[in-house]
DSSP file (Angstrom, degrees, kcal/mol; ACC not computed):
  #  RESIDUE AA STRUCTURE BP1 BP2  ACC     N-H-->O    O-->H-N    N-H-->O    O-->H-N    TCO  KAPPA ALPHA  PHI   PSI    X-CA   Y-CA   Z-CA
    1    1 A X    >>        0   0    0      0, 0.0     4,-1.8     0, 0.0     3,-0.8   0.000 360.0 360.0 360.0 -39.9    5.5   72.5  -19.6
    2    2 A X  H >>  +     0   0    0      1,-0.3     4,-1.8     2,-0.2     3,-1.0   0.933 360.0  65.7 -62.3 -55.3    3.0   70.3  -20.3
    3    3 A X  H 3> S+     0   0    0      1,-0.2     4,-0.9     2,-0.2    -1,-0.3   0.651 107.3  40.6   5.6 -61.5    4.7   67.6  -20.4
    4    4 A X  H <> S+     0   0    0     -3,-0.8     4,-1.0     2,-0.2    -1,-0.2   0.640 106.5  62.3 -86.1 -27.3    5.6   67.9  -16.5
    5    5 A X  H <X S+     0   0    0     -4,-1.8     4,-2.3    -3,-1.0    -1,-0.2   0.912 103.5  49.5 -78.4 -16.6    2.4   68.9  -15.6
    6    6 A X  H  X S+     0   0    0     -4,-1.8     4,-3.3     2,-0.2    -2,-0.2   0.904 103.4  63.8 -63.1 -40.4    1.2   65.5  -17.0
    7    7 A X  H  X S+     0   0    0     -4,-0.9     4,-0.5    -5,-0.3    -1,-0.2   0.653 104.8  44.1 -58.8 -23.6    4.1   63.8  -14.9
    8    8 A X  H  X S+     0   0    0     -4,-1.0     4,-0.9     2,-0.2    -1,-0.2   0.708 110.2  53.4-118.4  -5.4    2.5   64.9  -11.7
    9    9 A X  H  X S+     0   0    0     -4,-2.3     4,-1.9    -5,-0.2    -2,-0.2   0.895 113.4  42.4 -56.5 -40.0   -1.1   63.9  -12.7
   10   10 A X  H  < S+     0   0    0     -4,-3.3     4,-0.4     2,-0.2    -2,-0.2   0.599 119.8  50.8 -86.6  -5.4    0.1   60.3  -13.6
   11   11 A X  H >X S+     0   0    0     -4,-0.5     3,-4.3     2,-0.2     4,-0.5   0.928 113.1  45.0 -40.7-106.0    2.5   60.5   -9.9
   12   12 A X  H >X S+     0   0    0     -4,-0.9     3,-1.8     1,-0.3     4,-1.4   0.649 109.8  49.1 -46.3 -73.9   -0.1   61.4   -8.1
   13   13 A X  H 3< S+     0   0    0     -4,-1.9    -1,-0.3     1,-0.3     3,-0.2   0.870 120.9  44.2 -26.0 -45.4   -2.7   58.8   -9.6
   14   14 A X  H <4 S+     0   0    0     -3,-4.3    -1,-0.3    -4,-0.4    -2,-0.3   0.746 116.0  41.4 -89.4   0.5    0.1   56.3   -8.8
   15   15 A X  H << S+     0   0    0     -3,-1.8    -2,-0.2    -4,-0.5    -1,-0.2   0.131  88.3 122.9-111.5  -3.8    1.0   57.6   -5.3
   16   16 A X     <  -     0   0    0     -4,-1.4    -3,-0.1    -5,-0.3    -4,-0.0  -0.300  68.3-104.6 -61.5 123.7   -2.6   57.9   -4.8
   17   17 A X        -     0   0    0      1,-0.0     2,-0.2     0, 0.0    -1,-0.1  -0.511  20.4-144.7 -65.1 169.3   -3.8   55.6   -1.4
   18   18 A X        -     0   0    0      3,-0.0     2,-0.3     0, 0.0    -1,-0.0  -0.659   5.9-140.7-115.1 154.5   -5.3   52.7   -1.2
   19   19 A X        -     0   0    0     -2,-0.2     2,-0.3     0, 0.0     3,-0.1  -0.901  41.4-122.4-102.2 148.6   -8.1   51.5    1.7
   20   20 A X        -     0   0    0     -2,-0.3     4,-0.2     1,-0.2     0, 0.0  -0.624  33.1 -77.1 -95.2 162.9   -7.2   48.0    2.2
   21   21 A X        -     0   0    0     -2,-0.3     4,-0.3     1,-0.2    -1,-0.2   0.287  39.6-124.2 -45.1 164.8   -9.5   45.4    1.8
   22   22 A X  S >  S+     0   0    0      1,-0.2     3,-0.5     2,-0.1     4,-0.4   0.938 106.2  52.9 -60.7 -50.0  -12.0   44.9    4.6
   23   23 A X  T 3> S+     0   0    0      1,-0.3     4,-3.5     2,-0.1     5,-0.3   0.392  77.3 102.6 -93.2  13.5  -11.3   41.4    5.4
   24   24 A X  H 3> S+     0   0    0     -4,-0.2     4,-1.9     2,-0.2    -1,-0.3   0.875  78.4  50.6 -28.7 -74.0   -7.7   42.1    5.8
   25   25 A X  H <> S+     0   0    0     -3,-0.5     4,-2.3    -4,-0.3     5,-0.2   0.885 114.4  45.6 -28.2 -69.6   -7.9   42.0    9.8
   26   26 A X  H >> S+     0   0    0     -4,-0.4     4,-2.5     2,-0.2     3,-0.5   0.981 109.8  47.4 -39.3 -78.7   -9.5   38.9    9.7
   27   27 A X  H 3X S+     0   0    0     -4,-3.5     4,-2.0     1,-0.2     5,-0.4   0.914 117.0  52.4 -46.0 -38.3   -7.3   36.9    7.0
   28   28 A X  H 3X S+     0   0    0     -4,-1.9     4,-2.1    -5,-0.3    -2,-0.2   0.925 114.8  43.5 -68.4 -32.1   -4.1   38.4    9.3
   29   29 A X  H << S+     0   0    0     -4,-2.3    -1,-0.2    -3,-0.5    -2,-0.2   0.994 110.9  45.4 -66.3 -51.8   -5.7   37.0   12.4
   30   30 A X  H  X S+     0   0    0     -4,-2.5     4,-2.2     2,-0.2     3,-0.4   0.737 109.4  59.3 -88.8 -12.7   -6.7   33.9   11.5
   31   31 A X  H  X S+     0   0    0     -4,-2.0     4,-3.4    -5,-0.3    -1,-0.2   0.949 114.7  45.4 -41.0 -65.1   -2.9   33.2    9.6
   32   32 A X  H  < S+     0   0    0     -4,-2.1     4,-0.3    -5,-0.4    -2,-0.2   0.266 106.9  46.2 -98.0  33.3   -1.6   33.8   12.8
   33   33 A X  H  > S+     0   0    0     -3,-0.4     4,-1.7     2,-0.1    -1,-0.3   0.565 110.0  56.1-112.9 -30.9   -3.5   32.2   14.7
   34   34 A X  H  X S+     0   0    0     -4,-2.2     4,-2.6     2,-0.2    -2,-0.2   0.813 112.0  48.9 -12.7 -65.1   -3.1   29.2   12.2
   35   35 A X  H  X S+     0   0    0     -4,-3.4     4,-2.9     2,-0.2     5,-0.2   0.971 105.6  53.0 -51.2 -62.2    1.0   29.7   12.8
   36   36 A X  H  > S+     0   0    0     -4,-0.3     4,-2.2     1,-0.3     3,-0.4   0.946 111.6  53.3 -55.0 -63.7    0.8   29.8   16.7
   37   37 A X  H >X S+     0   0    0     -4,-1.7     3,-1.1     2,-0.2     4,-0.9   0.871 110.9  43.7 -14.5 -85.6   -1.2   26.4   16.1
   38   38 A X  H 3X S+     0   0    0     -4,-2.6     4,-0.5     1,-0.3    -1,-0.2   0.655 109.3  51.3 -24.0 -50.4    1.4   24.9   14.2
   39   39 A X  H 3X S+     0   0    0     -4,-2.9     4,-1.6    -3,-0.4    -1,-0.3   0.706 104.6  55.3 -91.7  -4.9    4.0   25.7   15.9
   40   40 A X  H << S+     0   0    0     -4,-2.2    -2,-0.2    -3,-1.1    -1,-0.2   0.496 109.7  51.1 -70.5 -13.0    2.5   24.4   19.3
   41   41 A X  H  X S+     0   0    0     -4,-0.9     4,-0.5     2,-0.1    -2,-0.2   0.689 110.5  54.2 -92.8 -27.5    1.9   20.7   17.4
   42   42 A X  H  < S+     0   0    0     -4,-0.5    -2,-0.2     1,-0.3    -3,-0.1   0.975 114.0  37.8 -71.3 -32.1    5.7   21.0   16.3
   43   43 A X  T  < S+     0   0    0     -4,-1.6     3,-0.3     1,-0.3    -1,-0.3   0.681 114.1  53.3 -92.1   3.4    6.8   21.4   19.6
   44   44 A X  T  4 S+     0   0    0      1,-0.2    -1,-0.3    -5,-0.1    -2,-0.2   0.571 110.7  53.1 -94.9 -13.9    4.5   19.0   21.3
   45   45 A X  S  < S+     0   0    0     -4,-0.5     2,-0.4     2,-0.0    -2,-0.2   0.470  80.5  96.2-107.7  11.0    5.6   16.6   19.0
   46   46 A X  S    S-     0   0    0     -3,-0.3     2,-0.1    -4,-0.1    -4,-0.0  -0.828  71.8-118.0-103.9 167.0    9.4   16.5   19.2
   47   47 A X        -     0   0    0     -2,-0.4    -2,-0.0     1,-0.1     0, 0.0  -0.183  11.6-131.5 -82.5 170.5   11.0   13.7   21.6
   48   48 A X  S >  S+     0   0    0     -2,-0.1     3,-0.7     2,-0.1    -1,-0.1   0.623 103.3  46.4 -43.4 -80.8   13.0   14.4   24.4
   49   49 A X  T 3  S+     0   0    0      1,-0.2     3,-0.5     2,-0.1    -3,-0.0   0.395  93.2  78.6 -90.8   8.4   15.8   12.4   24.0
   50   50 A X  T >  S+     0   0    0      1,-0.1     3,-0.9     2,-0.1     6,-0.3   0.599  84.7  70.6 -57.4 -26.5   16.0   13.5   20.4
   51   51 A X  T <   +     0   0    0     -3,-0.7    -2,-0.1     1,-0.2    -1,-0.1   0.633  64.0  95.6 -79.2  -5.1   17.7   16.7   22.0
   52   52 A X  T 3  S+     0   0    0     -3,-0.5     2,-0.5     1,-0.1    -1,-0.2   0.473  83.5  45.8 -52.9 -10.4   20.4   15.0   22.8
   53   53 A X  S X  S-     0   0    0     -3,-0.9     3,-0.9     1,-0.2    -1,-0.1  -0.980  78.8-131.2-146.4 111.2   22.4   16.2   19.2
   54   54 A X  T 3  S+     0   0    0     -2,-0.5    -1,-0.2     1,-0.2     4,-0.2   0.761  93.3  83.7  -2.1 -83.0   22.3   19.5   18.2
   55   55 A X  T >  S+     0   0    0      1,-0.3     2,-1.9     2,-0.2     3,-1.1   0.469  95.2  45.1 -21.1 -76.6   21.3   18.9   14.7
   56   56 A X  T <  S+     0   0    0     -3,-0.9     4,-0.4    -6,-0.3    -1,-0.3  -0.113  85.8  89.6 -96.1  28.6   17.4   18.5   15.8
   57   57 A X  T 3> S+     0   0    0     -2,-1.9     4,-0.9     2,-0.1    -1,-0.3   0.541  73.5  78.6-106.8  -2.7   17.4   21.5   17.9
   58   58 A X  H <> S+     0   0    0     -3,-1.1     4,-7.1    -4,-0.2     5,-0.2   0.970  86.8  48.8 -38.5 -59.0   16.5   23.5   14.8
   59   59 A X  H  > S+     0   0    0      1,-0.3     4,-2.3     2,-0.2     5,-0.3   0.960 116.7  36.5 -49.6 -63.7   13.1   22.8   14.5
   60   60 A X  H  > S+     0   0    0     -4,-0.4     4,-0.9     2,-0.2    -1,-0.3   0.701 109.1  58.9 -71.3  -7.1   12.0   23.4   17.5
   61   61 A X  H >X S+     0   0    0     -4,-0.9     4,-1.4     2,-0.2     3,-0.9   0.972 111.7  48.9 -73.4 -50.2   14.2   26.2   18.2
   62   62 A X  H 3X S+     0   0    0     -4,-7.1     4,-2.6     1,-0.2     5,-0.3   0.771 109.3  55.3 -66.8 -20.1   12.2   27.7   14.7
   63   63 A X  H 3< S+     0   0    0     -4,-2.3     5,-0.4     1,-0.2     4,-0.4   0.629 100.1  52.7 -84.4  -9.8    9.0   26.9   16.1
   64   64 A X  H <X S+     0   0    0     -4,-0.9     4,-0.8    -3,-0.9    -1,-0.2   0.800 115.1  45.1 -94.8 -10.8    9.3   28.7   19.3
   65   65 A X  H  X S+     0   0    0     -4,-1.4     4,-1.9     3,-0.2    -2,-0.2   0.947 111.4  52.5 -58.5 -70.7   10.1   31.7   17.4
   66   66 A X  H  X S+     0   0    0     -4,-2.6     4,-1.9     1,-0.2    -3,-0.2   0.815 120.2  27.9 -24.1 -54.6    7.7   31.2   15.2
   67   67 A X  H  >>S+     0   0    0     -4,-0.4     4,-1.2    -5,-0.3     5,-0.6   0.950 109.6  65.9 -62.0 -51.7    4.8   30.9   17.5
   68   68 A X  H >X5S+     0   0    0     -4,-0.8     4,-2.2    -5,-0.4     3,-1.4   0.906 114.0  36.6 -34.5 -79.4    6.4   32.9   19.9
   69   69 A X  H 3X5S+     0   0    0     -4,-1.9     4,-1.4     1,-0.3     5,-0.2   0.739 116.4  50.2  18.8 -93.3    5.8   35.9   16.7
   70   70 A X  H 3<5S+     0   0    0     -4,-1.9    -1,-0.3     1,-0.3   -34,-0.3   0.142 111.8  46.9 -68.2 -10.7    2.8   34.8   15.6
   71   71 A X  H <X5S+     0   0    0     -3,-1.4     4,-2.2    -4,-1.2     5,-0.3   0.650 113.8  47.0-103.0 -54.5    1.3   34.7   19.4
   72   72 A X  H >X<S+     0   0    0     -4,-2.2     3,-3.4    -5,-0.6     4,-1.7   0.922 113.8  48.1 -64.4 -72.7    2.5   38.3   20.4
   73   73 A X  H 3X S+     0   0    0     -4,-1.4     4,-1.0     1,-0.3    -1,-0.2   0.649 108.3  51.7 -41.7 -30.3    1.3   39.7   17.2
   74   74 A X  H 3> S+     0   0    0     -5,-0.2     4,-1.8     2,-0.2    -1,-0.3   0.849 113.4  48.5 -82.6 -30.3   -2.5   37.9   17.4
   75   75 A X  H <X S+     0   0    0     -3,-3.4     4,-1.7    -4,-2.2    -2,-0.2   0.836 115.0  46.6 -95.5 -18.0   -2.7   39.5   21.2
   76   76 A X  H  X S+     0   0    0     -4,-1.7     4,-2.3    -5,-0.3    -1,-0.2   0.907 112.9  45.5 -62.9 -44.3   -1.5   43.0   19.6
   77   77 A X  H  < S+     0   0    0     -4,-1.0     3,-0.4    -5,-0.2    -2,-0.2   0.982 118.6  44.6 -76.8 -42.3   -3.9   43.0   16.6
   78   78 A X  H >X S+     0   0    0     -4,-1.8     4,-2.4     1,-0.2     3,-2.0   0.978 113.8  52.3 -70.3 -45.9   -6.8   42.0   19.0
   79   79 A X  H 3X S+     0   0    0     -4,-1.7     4,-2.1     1,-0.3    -1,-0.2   0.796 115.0  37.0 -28.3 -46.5   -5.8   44.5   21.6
   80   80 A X  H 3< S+     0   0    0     -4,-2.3    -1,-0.3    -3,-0.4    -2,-0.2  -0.065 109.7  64.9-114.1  47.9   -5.7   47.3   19.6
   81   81 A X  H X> S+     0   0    0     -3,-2.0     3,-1.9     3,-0.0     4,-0.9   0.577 118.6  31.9-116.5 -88.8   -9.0   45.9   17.6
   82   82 A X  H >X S+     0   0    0     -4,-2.4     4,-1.1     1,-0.3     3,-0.7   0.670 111.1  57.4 -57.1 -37.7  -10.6   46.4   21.0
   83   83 A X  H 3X S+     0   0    0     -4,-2.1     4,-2.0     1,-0.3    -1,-0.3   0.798 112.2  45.8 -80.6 -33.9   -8.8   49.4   22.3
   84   84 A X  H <4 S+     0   0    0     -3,-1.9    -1,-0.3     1,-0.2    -2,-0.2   0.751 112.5  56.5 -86.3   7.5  -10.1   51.6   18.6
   85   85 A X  H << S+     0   0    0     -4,-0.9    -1,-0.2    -3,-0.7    -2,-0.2   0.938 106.1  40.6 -58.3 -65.0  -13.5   50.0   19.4
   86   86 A X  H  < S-     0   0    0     -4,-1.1    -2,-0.2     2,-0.1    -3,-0.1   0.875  90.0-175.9 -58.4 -60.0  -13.6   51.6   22.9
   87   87 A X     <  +     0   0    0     -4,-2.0     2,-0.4     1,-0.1    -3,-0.1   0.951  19.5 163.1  26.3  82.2  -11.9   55.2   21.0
   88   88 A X        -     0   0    0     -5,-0.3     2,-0.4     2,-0.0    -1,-0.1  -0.977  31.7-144.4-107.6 144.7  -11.6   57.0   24.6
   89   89 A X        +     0   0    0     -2,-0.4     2,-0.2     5,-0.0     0, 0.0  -0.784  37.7 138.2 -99.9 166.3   -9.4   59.8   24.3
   90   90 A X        -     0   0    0     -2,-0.4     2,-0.2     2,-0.0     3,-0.0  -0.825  55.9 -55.8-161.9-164.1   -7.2   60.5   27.5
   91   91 A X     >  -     0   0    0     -2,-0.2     4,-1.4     1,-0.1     3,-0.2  -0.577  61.9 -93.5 -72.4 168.2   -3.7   61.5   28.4
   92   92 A X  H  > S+     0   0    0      2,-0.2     4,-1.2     1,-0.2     5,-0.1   0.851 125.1  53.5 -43.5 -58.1   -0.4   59.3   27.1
   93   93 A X  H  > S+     0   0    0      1,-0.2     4,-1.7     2,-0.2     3,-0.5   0.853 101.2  48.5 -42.9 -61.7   -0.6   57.6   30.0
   94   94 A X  H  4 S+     0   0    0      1,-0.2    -2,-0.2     2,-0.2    -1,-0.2   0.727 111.9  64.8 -43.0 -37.5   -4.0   56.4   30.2
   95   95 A X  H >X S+     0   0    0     -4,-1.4     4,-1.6     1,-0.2     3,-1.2   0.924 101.8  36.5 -17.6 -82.7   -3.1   55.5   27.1
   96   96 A X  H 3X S+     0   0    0     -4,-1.2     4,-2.7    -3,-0.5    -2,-0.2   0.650 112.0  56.1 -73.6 -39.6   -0.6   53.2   27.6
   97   97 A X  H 3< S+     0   0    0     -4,-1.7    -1,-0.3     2,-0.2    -2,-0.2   0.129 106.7  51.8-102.7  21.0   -2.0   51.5   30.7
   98   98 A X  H <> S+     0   0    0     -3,-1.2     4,-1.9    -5,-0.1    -2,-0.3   0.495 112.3  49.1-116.0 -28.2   -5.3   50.7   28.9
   99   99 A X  H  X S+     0   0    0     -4,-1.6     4,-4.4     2,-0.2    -2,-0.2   0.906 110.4  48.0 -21.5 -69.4   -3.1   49.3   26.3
  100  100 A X  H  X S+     0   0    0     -4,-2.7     4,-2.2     1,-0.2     5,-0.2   0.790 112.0  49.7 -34.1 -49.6   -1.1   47.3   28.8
  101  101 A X  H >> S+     0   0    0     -5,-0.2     4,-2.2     2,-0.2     3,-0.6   0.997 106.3  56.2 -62.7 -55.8   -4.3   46.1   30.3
  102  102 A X  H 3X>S+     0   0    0     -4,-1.9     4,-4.2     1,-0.3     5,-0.6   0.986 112.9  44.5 -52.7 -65.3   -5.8   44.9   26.6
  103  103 A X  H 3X5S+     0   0    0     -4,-4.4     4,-0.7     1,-0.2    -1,-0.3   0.778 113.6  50.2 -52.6 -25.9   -2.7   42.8   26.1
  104  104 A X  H <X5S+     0   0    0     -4,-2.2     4,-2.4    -3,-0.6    -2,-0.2   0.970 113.8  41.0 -40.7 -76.1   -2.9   41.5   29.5
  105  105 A X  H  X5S+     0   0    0     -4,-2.2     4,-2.3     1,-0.2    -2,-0.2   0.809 114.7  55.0 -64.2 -45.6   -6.2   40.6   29.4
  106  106 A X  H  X5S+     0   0    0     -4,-4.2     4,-2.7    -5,-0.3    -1,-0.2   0.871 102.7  54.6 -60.8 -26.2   -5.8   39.2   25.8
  107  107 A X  H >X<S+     0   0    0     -4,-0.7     4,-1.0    -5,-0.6     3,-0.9   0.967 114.1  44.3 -53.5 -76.7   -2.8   36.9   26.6
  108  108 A X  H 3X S+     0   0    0     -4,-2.4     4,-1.6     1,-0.2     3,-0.3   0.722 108.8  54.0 -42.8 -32.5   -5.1   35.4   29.3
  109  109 A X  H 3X S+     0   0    0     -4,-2.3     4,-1.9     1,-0.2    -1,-0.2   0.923 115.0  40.7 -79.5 -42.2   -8.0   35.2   27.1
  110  110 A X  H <X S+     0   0    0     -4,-2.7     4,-0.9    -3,-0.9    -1,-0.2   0.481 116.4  51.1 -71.2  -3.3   -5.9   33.1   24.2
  111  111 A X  H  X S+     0   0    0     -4,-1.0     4,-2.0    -3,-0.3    -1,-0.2   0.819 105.5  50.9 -98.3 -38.0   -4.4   31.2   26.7
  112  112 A X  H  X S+     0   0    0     -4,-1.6     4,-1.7    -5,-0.2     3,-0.3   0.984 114.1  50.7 -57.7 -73.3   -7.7   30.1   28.6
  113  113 A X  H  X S+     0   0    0     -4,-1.9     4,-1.7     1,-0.2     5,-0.2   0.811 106.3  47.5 -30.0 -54.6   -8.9   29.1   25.1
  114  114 A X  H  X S+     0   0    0     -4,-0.9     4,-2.5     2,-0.2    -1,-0.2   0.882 113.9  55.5 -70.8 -27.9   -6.0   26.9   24.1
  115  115 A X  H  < S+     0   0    0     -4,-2.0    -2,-0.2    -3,-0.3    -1,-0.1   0.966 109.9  45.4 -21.4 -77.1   -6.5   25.4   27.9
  116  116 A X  H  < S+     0   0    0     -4,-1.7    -2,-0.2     1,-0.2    -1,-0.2   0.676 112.4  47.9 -11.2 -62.6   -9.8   24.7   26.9
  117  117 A X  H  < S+     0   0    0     -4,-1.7    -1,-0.2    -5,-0.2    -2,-0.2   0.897 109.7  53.6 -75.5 -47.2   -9.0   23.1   23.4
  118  118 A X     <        0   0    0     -4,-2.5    -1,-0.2     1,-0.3    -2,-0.2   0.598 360.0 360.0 -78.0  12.9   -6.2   20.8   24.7
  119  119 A X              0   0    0     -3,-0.2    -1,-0.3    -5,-0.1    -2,-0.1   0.667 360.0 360.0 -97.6 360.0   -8.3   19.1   27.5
């Protein structure tokens, strides 16, 4: 009997949660905001007439996916970075269409900035 009751102290202890680090949020943002980067220099940097043969449509093909990713997923973490900020409670709806709005309004805000950067 003992035995077992030991088995679910050392389960529990390992099943226990963890909080995850603090700067967590941060290092994920700024990865993918890194990526989105990247993959906007790959695709600004392939030719034209390179596209002419399959074979080289890889690359770019993986960097608009990539970025593409890495883009949605930076205006989702900031969105709902702002939206628990805000912590209104409301109906589902309200909900949903103050979501909608954050991501809106974040698209534009990362988009205005990379404007910005490339002039």
């Amino acid at each position: 009997m003992s035995e077992s009751v030991e088995f679910e102290l050392l389960l529990r202890r390992a099943l226990a949660p963890i909080d995850p680090p603090a700067d967590l949020a941060d290092r994920v943002e700024t990865t993918l905001a890194n990526l989105a980067g990247l993959a906007a220099d790959e695709l600004e940097s392939w030719e034209l007439r390179s596209m002419r043969d399959p074979r080289n449509w890889v690359r770019p093909a993986a960097a608009v996916v990539v970025g593409g990713t890495a883009g949605a997923a930076l205006v989702l973490l900031r969105a709902r970075r702002r939206s628990r900020r805000r912590g209104r409670a409301g109906s589902a709806w309200d909900a949903a269409e103050r979501a909608l709005h954050d991501v809106f309004g974040e698209t534009r805000r990362l988009l205005d900035d990379e404007l910005r950067l490339r002039r």
